[in-house]
C-alpha positions in Angstrom: 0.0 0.0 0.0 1.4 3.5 -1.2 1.2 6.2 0.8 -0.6 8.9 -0.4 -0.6 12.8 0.5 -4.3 13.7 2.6 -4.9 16.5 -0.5 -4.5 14.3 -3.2 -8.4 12.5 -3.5 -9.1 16.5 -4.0 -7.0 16.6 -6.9 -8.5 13.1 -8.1 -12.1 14.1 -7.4 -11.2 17.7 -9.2 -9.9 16.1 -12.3 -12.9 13.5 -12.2 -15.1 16.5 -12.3 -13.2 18.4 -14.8 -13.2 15.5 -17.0 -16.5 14.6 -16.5 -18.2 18.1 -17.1 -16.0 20.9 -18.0 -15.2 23.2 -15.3 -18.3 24.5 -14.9 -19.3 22.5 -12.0 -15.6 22.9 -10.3 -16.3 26.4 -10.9 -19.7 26.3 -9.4 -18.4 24.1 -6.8 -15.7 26.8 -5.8 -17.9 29.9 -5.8 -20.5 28.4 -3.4 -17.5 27.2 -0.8 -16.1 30.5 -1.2 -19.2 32.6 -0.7 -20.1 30.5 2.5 -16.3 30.9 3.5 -17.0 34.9 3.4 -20.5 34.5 5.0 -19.1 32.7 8.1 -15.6 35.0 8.4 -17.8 38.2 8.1 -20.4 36.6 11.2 -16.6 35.5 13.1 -15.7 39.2 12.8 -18.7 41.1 13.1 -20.1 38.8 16.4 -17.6 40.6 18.7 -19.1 44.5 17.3 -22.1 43.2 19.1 -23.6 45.4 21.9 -23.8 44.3 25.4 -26.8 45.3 27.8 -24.6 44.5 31.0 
């Protein structure tokens, strides 16, 4: 059994895709990740502007 790098079924599963259906679902795939990546960062950062009532 080879070892294999923990990245590298991405890279398989990307090219499967790629191969498979252009890159439009990659791309597709890679927008939606990366608008939830800048919801969740913006509610990280914007949860400590919140007023407290103490």
């Amino acid at each position: 059994m080879e070892h294999r790098p923990a990245a590298a079924w991405l890279v398989d599963a990307a090219g499967a895709a790629a191969r498979d259906q252009g890159s439009g679902y990659l791309l597709r795939v890679v927008l939606i990740v990366m608008v939830v990546g800048c919801v969740l960062t913006g509610w990280f950062l914007l949860r400590g502007y919140r007023q407290k009532d103490d």
